[in-house]
HTML snippet that shows the backbone in 3Dmol.js (N, CA, C, O; Angstrom):
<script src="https://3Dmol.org/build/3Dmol-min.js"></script>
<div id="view" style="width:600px;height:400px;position:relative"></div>
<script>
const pdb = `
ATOM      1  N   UNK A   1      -1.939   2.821 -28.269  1.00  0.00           N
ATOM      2  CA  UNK A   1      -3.045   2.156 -27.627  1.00  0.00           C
ATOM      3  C   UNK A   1      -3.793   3.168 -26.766  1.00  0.00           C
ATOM      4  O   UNK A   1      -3.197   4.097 -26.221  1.00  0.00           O
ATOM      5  N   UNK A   2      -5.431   2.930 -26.621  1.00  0.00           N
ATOM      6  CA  UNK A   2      -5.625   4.188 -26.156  1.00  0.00           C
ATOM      7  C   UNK A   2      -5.473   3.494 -24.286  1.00  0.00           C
ATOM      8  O   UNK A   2      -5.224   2.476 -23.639  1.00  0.00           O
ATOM      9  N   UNK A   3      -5.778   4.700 -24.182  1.00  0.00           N
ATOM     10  CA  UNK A   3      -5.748   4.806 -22.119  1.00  0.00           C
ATOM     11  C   UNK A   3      -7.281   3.677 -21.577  1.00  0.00           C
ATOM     12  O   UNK A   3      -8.406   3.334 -21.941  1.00  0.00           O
ATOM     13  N   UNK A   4      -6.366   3.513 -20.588  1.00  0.00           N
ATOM     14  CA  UNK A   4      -7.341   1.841 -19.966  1.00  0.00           C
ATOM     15  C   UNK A   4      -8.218   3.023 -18.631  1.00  0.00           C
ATOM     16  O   UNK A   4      -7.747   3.697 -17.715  1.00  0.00           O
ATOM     17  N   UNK A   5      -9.490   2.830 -19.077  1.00  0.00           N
ATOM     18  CA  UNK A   5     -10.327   3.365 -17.744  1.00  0.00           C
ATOM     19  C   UNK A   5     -10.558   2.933 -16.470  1.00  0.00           C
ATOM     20  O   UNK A   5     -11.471   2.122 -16.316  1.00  0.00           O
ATOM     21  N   UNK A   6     -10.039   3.233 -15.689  1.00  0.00           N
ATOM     22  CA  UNK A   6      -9.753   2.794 -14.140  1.00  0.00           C
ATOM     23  C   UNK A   6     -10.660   3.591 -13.146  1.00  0.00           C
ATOM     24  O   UNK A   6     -11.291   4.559 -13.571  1.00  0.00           O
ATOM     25  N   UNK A   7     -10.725   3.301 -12.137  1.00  0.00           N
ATOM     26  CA  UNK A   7     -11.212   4.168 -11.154  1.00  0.00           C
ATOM     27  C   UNK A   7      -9.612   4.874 -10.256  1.00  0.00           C
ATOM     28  O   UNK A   7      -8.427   4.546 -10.188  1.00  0.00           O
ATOM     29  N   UNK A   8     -10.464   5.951  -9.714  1.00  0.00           N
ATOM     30  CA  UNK A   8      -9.612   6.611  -9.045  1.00  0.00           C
ATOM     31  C   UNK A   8      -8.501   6.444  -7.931  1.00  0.00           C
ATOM     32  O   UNK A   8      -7.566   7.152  -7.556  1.00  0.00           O
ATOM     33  N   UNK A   9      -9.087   4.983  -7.496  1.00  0.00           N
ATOM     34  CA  UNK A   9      -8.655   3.979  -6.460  1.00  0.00           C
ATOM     35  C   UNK A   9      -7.397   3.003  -7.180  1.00  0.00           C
ATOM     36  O   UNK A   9      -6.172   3.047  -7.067  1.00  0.00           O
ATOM     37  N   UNK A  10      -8.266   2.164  -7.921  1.00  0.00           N
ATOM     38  CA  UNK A  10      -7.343   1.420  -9.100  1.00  0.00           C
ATOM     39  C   UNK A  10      -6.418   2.264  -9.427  1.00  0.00           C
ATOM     40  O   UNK A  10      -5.398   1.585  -9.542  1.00  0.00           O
ATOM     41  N   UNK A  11      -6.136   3.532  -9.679  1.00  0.00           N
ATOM     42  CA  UNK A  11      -5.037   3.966 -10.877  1.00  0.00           C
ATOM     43  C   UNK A  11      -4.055   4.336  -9.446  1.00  0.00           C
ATOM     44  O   UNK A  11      -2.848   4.289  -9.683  1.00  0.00           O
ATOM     45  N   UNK A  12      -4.312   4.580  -8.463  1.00  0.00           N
ATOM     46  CA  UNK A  12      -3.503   5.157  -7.540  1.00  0.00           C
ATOM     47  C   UNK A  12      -2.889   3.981  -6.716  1.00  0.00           C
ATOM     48  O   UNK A  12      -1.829   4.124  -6.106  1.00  0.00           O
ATOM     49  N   UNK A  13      -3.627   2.757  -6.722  1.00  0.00           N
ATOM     50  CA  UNK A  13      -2.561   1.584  -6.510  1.00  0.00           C
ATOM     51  C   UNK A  13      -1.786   1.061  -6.991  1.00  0.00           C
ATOM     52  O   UNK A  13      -0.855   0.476  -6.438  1.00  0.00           O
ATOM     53  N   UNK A  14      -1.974   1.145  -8.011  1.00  0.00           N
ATOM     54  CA  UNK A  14      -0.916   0.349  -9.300  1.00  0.00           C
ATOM     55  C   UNK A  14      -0.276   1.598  -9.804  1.00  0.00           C
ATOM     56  O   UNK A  14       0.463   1.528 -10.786  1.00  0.00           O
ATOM     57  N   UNK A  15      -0.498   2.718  -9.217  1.00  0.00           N
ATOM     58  CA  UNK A  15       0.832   3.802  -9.514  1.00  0.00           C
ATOM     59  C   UNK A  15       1.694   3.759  -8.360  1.00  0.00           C
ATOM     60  O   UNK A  15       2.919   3.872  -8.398  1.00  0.00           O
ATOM     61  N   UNK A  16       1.032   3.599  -7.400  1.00  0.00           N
ATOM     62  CA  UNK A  16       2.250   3.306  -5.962  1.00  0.00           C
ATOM     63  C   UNK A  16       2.798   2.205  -6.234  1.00  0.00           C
ATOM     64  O   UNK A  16       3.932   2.268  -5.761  1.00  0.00           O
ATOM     65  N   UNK A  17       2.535   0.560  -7.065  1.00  0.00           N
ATOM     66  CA  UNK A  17       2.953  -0.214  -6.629  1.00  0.00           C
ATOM     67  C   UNK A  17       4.097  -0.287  -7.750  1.00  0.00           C
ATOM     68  O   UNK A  17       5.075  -1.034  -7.717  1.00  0.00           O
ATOM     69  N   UNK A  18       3.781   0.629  -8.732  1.00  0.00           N
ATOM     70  CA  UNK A  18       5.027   0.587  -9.789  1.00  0.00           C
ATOM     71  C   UNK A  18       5.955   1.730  -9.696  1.00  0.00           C
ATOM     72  O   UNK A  18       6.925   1.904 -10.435  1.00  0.00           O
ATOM     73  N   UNK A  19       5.542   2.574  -8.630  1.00  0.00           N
ATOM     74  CA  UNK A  19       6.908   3.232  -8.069  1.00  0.00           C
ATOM     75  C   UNK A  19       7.740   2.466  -7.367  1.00  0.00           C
ATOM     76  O   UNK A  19       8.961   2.622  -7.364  1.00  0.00           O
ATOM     77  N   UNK A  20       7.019   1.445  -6.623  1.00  0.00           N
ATOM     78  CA  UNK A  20       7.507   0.965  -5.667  1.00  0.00           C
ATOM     79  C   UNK A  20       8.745  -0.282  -6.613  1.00  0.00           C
ATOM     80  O   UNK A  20       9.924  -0.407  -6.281  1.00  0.00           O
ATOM     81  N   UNK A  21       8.190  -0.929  -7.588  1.00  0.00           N
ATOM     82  CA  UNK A  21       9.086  -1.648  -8.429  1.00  0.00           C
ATOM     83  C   UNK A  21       9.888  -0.553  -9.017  1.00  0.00           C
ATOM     84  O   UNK A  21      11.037  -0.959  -9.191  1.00  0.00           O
ATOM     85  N   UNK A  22       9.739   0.669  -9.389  1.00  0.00           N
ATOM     86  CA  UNK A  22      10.784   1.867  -9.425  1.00  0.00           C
ATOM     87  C   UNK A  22      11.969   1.573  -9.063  1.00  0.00           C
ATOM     88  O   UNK A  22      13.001   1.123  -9.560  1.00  0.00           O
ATOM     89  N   UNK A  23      11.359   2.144  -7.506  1.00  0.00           N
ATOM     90  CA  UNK A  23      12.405   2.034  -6.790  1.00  0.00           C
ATOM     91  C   UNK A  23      13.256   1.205  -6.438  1.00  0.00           C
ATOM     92  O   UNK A  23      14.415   1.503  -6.151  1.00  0.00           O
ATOM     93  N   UNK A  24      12.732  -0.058  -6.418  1.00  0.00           N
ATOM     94  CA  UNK A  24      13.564  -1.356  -6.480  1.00  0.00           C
ATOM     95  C   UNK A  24      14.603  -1.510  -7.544  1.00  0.00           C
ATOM     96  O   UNK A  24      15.742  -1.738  -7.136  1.00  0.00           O
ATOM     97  N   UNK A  25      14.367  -1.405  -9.175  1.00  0.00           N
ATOM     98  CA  UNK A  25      15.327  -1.168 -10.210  1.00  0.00           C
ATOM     99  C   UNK A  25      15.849  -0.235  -9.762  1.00  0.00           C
ATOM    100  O   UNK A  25      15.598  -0.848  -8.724  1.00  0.00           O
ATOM    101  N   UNK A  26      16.480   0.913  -9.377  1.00  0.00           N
ATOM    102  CA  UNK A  26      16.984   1.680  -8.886  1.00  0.00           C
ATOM    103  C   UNK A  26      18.192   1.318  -8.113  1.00  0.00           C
ATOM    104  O   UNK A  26      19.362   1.553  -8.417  1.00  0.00           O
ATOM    105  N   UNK A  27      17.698   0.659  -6.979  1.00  0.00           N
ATOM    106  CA  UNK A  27      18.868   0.234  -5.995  1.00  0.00           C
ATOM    107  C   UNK A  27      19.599  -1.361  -6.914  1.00  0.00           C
ATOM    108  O   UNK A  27      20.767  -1.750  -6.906  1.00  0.00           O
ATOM    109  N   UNK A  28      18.466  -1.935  -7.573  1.00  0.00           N
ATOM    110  CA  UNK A  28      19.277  -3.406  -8.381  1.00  0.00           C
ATOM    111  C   UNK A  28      20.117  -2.721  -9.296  1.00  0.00           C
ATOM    112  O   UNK A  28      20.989  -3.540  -9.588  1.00  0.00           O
ATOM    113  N   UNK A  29      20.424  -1.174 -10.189  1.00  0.00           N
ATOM    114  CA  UNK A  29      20.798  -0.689 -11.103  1.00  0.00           C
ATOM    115  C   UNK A  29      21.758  -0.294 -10.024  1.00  0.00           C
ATOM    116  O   UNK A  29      22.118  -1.458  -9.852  1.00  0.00           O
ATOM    117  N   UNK A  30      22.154   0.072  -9.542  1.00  0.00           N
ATOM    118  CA  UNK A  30      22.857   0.516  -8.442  1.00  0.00           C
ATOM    119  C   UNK A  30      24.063  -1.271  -8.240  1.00  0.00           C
ATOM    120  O   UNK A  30      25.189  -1.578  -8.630  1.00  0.00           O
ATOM    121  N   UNK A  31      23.535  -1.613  -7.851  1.00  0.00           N
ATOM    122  CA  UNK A  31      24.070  -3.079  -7.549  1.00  0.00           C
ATOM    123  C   UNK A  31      24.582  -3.349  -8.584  1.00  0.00           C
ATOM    124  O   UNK A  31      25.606  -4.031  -8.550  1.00  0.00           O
ATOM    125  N   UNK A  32      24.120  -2.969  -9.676  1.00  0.00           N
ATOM    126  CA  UNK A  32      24.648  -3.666 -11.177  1.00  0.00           C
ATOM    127  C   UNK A  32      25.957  -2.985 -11.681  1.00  0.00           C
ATOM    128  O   UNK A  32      26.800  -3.519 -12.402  1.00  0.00           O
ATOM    129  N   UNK A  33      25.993  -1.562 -11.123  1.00  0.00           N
ATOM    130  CA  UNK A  33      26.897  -0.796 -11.687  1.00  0.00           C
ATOM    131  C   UNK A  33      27.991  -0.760 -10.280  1.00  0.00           C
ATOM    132  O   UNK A  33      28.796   0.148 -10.073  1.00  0.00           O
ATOM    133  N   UNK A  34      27.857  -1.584  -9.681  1.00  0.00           N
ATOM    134  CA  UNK A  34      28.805  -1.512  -8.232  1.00  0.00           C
ATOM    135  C   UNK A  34      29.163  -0.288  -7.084  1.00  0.00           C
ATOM    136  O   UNK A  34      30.060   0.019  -6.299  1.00  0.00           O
ATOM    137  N   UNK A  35      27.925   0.154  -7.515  1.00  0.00           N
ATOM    138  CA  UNK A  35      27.458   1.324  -6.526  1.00  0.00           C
ATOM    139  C   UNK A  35      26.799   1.079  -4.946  1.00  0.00           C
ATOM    140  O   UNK A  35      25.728   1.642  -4.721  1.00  0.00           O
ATOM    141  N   UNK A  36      27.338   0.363  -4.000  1.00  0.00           N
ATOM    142  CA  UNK A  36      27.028  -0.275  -2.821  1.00  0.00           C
ATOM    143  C   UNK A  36      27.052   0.356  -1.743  1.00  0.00           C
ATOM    144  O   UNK A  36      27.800   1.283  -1.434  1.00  0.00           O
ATOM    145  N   UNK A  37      25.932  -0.309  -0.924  1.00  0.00           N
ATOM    146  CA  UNK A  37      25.987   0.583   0.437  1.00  0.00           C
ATOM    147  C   UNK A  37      26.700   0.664   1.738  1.00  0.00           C
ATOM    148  O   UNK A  37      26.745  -0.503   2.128  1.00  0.00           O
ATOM    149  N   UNK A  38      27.095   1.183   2.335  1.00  0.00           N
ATOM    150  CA  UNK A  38      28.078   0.794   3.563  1.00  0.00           C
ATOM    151  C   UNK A  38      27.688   1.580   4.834  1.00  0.00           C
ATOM    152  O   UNK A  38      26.961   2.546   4.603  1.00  0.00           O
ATOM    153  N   UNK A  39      27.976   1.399   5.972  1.00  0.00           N
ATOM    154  CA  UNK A  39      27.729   2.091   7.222  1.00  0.00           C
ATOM    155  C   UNK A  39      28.889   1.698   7.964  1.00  0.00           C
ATOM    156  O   UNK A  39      29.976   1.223   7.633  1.00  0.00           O
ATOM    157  N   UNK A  40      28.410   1.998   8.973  1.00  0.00           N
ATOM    158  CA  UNK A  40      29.902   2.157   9.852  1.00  0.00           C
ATOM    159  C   UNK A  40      30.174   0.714  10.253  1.00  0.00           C
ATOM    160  O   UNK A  40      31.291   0.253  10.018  1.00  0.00           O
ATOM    161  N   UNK A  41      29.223  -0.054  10.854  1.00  0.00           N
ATOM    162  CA  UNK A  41      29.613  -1.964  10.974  1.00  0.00           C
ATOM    163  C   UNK A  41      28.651  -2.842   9.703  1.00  0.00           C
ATOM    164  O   UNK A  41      28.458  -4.038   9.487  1.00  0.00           O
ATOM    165  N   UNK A  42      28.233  -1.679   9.093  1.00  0.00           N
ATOM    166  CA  UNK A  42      27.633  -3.016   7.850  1.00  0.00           C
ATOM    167  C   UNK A  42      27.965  -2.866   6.476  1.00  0.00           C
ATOM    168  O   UNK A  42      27.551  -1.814   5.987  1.00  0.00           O
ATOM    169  N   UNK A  43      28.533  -3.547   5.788  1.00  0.00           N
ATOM    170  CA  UNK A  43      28.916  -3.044   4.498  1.00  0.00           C
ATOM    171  C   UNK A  43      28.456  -4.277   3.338  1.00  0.00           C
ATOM    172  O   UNK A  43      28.146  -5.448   3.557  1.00  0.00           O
ATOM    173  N   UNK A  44      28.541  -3.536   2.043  1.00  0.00           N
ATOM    174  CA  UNK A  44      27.560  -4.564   0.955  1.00  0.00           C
ATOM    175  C   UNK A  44      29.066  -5.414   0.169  1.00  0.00           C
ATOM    176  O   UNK A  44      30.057  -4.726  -0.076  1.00  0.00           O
ATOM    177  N   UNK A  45      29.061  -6.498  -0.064  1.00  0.00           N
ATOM    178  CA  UNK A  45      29.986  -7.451  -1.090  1.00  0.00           C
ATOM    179  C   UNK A  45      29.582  -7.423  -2.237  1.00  0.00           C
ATOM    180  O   UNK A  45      28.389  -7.712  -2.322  1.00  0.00           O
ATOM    181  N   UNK A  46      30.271  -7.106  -3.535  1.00  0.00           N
ATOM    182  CA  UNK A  46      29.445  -6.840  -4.891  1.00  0.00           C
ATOM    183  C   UNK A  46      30.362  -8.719  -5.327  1.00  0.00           C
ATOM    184  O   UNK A  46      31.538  -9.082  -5.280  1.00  0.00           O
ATOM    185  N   UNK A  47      29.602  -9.137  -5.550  1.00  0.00           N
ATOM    186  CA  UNK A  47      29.925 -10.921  -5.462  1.00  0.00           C
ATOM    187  C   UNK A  47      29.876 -11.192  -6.958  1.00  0.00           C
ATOM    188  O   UNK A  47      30.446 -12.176  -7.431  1.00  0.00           O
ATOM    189  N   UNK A  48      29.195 -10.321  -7.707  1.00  0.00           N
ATOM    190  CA  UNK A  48      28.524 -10.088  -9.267  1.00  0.00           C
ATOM    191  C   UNK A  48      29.587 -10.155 -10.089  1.00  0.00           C
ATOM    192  O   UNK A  48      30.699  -9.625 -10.089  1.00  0.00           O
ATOM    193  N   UNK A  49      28.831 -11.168 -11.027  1.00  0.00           N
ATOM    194  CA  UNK A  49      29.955 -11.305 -12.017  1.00  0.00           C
ATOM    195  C   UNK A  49      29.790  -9.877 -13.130  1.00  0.00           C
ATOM    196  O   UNK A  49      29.211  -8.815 -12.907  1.00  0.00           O
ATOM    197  N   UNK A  50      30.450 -10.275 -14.235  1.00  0.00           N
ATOM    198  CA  UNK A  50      30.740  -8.821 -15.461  1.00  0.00           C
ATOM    199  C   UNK A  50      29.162  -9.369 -15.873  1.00  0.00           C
ATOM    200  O   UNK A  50      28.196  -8.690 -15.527  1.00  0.00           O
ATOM    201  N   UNK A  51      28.964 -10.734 -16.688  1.00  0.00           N
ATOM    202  CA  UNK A  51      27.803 -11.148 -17.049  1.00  0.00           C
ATOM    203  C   UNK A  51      27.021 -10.825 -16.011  1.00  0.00           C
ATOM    204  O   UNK A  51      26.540  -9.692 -15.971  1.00  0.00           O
ATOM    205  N   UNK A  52      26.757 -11.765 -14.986  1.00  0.00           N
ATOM    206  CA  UNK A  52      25.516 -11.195 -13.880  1.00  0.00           C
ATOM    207  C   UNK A  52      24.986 -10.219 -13.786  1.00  0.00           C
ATOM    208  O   UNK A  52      23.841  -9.949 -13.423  1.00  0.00           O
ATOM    209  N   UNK A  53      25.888  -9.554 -14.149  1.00  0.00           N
ATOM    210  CA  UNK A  53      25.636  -7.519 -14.136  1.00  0.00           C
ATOM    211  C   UNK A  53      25.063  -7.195 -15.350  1.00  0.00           C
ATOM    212  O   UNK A  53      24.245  -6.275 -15.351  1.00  0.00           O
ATOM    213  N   UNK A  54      25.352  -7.820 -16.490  1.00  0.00           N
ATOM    214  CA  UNK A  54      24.802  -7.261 -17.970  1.00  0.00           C
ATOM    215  C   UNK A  54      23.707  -8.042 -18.008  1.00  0.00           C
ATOM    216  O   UNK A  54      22.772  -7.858 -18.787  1.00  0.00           O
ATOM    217  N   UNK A  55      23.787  -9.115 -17.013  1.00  0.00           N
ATOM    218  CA  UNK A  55      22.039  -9.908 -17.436  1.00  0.00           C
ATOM    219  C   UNK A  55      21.048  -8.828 -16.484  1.00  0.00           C
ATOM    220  O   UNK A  55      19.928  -8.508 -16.883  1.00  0.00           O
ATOM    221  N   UNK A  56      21.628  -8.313 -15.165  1.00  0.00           N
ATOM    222  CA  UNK A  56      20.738  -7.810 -14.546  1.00  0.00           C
ATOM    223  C   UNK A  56      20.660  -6.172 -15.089  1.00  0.00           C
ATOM    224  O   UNK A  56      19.720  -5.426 -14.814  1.00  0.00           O
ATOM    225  N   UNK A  57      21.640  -5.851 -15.772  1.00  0.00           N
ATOM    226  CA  UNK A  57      21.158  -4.412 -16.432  1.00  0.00           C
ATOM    227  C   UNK A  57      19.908  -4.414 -17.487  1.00  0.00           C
ATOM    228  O   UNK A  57      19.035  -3.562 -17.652  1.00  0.00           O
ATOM    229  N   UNK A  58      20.204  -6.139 -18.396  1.00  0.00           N
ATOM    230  CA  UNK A  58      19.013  -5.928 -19.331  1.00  0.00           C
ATOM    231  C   UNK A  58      17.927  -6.471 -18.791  1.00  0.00           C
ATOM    232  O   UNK A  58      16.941  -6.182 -19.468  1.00  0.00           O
ATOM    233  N   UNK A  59      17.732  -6.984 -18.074  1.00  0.00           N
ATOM    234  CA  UNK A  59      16.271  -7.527 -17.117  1.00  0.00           C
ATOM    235  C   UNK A  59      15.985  -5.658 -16.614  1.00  0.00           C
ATOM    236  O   UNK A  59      15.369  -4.860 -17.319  1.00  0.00           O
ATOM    237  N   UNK A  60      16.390  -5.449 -15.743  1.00  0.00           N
ATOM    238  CA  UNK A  60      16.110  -3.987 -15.304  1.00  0.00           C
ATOM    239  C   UNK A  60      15.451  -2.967 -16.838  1.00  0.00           C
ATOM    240  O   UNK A  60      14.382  -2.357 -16.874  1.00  0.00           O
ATOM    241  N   UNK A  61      16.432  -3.062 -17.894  1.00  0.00           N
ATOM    242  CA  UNK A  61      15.250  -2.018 -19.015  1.00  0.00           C
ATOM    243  C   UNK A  61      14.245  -2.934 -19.454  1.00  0.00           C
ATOM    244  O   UNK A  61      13.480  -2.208 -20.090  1.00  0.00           O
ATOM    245  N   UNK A  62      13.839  -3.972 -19.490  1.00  0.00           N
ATOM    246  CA  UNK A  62      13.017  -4.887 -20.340  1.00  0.00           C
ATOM    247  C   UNK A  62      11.811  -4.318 -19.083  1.00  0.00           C
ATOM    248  O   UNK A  62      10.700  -3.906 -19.417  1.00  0.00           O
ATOM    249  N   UNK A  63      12.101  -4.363 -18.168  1.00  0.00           N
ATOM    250  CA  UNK A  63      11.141  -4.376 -16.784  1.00  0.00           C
ATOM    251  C   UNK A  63      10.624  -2.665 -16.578  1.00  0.00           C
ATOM    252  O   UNK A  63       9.669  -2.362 -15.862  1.00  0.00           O
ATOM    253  N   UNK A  64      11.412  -1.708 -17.310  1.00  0.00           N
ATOM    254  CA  UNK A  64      11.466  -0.364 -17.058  1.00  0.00           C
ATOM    255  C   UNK A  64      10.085  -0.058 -18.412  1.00  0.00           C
ATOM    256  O   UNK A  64       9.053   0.613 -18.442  1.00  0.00           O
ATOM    257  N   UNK A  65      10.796  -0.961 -19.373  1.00  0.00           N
ATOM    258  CA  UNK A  65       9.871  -0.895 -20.715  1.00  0.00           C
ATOM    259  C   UNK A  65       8.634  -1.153 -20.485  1.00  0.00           C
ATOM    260  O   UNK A  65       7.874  -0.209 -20.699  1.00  0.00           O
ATOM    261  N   UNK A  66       8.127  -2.205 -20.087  1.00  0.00           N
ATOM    262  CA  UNK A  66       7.031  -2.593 -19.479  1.00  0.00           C
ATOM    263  C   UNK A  66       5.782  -1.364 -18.563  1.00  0.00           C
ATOM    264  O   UNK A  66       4.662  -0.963 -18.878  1.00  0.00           O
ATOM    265  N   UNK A  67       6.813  -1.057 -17.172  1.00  0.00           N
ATOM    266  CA  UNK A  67       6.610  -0.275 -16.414  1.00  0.00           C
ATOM    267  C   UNK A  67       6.078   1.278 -17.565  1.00  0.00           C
ATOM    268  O   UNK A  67       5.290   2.084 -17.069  1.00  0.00           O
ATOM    269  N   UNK A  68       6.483   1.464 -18.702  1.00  0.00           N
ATOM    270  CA  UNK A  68       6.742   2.739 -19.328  1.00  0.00           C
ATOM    271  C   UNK A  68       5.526   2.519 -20.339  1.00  0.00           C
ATOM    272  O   UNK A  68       4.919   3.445 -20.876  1.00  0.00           O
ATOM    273  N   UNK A  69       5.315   1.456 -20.483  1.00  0.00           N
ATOM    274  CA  UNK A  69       3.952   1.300 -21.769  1.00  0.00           C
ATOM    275  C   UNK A  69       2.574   0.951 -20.465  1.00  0.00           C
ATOM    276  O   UNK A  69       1.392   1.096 -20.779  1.00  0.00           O
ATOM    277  N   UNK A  70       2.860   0.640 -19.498  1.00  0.00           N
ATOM    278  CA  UNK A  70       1.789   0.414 -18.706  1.00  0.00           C
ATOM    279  C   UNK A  70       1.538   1.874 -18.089  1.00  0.00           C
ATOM    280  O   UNK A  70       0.398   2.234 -17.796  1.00  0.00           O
ATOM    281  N   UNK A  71       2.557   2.620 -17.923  1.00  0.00           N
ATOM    282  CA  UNK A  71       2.199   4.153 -17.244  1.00  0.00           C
ATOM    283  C   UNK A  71       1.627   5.135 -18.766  1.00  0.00           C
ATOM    284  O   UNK A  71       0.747   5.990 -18.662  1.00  0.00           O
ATOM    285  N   UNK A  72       2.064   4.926 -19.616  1.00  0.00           N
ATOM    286  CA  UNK A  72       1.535   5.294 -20.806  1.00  0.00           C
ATOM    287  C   UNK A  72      -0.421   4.648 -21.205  1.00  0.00           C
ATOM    288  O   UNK A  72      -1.386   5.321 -21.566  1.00  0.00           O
ATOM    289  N   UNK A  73      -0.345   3.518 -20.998  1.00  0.00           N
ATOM    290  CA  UNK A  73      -1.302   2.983 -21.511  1.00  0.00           C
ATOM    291  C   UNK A  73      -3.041   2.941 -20.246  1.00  0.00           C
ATOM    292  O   UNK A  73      -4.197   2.643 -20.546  1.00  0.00           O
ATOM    293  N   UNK A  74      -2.459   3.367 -18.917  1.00  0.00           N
ATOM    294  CA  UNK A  74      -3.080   3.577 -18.284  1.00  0.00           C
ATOM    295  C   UNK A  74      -3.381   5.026 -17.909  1.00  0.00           C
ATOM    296  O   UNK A  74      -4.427   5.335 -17.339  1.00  0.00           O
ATOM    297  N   UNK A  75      -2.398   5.939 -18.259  1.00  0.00           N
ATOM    298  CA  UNK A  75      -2.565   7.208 -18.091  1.00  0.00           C
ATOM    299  C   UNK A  75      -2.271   7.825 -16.875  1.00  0.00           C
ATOM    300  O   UNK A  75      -3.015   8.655 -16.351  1.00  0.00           O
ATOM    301  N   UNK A  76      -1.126   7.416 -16.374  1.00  0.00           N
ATOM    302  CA  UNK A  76      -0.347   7.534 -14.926  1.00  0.00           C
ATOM    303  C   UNK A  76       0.359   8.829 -15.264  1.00  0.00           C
ATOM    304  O   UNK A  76       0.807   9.162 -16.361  1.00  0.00           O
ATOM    305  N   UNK A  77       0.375   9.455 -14.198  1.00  0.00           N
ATOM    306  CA  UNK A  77       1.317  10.752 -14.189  1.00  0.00           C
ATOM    307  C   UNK A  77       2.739  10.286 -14.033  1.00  0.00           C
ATOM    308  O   UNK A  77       2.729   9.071 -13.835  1.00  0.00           O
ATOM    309  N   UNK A  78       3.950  10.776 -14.046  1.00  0.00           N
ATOM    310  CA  UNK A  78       5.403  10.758 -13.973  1.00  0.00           C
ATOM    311  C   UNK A  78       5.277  10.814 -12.430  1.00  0.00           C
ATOM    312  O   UNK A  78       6.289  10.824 -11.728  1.00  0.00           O
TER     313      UNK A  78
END
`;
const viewer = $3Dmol.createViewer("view");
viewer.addModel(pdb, "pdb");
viewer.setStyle({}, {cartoon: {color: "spectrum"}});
viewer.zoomTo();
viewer.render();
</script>
């Protein structure tokens, strides 16, 4: 598909705002694989079932896929 013409404004919001969903799959991929955060009085409960975790691993690539044809199709840098 070819590249969607944006302005310079447009392409730089919706590239921050899909880093920003980035980054969010990131820490939920994290959560999924029971990789949790802790500090000295606060710590994370992984409560997640085996399923819960394989539904939220494939929601996370379906959502990455998306994210990957829209940075493709708009012409977003990495």
């Amino acid at each position: 598909m070819a590249s969607i013409e944006l302005g310079e404004n447009h392409r730089r919001s919706i590239s921050i705002t899909l880093q920003l969903v980035d980054q969010a799959l990131c820490e939920w991929d994290n959560w999924a694989n029971g990789r949790l955060r802790s500090g000295i009085i606060y710590q994370q409960m992984d409560t997640l079932s085996v399923i819960q975790k394989q539904q939220i691993k494939n929601k996370i690539a379906n959502v990455r896929q998306l994210i990957i044809r829209l940075r493709d199709d708009l012409g977003l840098k990495r």
